[in-house]
C-alpha positions as CSV (number, residue, x, y, z in Angstrom):
1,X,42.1,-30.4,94.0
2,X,38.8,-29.2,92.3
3,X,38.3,-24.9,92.3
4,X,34.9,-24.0,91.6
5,X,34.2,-21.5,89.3
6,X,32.1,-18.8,90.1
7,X,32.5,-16.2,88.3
8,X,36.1,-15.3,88.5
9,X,36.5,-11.5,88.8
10,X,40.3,-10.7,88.9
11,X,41.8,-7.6,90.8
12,X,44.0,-5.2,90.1
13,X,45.5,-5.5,93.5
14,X,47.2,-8.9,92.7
15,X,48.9,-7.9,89.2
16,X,52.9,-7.9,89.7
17,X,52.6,-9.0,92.8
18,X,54.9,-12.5,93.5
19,X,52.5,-14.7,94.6
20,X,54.2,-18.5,96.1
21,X,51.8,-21.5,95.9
22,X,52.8,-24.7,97.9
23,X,51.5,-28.4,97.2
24,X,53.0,-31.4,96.9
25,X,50.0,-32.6,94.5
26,X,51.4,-31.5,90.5
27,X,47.9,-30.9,90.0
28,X,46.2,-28.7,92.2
29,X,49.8,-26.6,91.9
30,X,48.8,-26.7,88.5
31,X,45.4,-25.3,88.9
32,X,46.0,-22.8,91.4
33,X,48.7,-21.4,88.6
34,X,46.0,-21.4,85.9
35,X,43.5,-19.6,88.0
36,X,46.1,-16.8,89.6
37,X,47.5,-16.5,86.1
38,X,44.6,-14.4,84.8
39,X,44.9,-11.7,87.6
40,X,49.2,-10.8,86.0
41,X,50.6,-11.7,89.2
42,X,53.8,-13.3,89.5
43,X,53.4,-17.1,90.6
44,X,56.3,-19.2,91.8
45,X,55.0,-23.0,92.8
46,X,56.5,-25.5,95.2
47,X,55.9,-28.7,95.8
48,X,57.3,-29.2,99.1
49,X,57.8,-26.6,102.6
50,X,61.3,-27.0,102.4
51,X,61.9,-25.8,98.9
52,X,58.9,-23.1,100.3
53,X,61.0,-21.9,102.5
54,X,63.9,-21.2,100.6
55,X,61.4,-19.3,97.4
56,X,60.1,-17.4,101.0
57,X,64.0,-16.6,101.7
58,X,65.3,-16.0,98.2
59,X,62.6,-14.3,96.5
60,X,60.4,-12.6,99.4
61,X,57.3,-13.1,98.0
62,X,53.8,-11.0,99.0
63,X,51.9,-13.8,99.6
64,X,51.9,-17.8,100.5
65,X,48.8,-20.4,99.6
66,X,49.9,-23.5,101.4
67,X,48.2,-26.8,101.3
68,X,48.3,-28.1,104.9
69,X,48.1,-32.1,104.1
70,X,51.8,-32.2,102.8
71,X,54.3,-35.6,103.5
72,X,57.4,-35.1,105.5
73,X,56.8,-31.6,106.7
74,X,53.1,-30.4,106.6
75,X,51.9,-26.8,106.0
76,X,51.6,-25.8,109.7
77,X,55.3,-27.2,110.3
78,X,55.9,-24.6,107.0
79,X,54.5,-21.3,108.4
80,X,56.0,-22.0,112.1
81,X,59.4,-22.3,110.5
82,X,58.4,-19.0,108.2
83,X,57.3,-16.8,111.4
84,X,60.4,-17.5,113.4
85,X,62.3,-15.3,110.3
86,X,62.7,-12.1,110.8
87,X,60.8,-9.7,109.1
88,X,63.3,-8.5,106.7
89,X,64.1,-12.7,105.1
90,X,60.1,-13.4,105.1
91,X,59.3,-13.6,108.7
92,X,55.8,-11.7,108.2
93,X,54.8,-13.1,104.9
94,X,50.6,-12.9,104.2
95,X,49.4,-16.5,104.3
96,X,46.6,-18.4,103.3
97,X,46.1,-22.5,104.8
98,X,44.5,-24.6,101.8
99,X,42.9,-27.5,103.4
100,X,40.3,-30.4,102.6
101,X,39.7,-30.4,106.5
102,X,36.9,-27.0,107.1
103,X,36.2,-27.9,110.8
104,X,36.4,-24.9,113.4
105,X,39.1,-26.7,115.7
106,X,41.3,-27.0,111.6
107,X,40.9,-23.6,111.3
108,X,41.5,-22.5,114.5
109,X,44.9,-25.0,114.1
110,X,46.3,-23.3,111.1
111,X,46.2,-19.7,112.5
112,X,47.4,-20.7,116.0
113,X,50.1,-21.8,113.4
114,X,50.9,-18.4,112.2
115,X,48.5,-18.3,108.9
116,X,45.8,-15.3,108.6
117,X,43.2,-17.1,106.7
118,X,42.2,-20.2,105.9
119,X,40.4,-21.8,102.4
120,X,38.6,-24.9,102.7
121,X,38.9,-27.4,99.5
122,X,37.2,-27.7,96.6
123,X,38.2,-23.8,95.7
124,X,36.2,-21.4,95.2
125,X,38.1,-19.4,91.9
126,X,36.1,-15.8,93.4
127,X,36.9,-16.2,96.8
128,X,40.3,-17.5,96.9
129,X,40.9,-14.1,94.1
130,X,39.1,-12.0,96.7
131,X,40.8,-13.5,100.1
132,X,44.6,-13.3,98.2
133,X,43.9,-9.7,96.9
134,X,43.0,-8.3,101.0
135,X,45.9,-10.1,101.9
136,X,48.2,-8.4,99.5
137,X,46.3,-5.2,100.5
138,X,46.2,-5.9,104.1
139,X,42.8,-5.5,104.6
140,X,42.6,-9.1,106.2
141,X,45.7,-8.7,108.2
């Protein structure tokens, strides 16, 4: 996974907040730790939805960046199993779909799924800061 930079601003919205970031690629969960790094949150990374879902059950973190295009259980598979929690074990988590596939009918797939945004692939580092600090704040709920 590529992020483009322009011009990363960070936001204090994000700092201490626990922040889980699933991908079965080492790298892009590599990259997307560098770049949320720089804003103080707290990032825990996965590299599969199963071990996603148990951070999401354990730890109850504020927000989930899922790659969609995962082997044995894919991202949407992920936040279905996540909104049939209840609230209190994760059930209303923030979400964001990361996804190399930006057509309407993907998009409109991965929020029928139970995510609130979706980021197309390569990155951009300002808007993926900007879309993960109004989902902590709610603004984009």
């Amino acid at each position: 996974m590529r992020v483009r930079d322009s011009s990363v601003v960070t936001s204090p919205k994000l700092s201490g907040k626990l922040i889980l970031v699933v991908d079965d690629d080492p790298d892009a969960r590599e990259l997307m730790l560098r770049l949320l790094a720089i804003t103080n949150a707290s990032i825990l990374t996965a590299c599969s939805a199963a071990e996603a879902f148990n951070f999401i059950r354990e730890k109850s973190p504020n927000l989930l960046i899922s790659d969609i295009g995962m082997p044995t259980e894919d991202g949407h598979e992920l936040i279905r199993k996540v909104r049939s929690l209840p609230p209190e074990s994760g059930g209303q988590t923030p979400a964001v779909a990361l996804t190399a596939f930006a057509h309407s009918e993907d998009r409109q797939r991965a929020l029928g799924a139970g995510y609130q945004m979706q980021i197309a692939k390569p990155v951009e580092s300002a808007k993926l800061l900007s879309v993960c600090a109004s989902m902590i704040d709610g603004s984009a709920l």
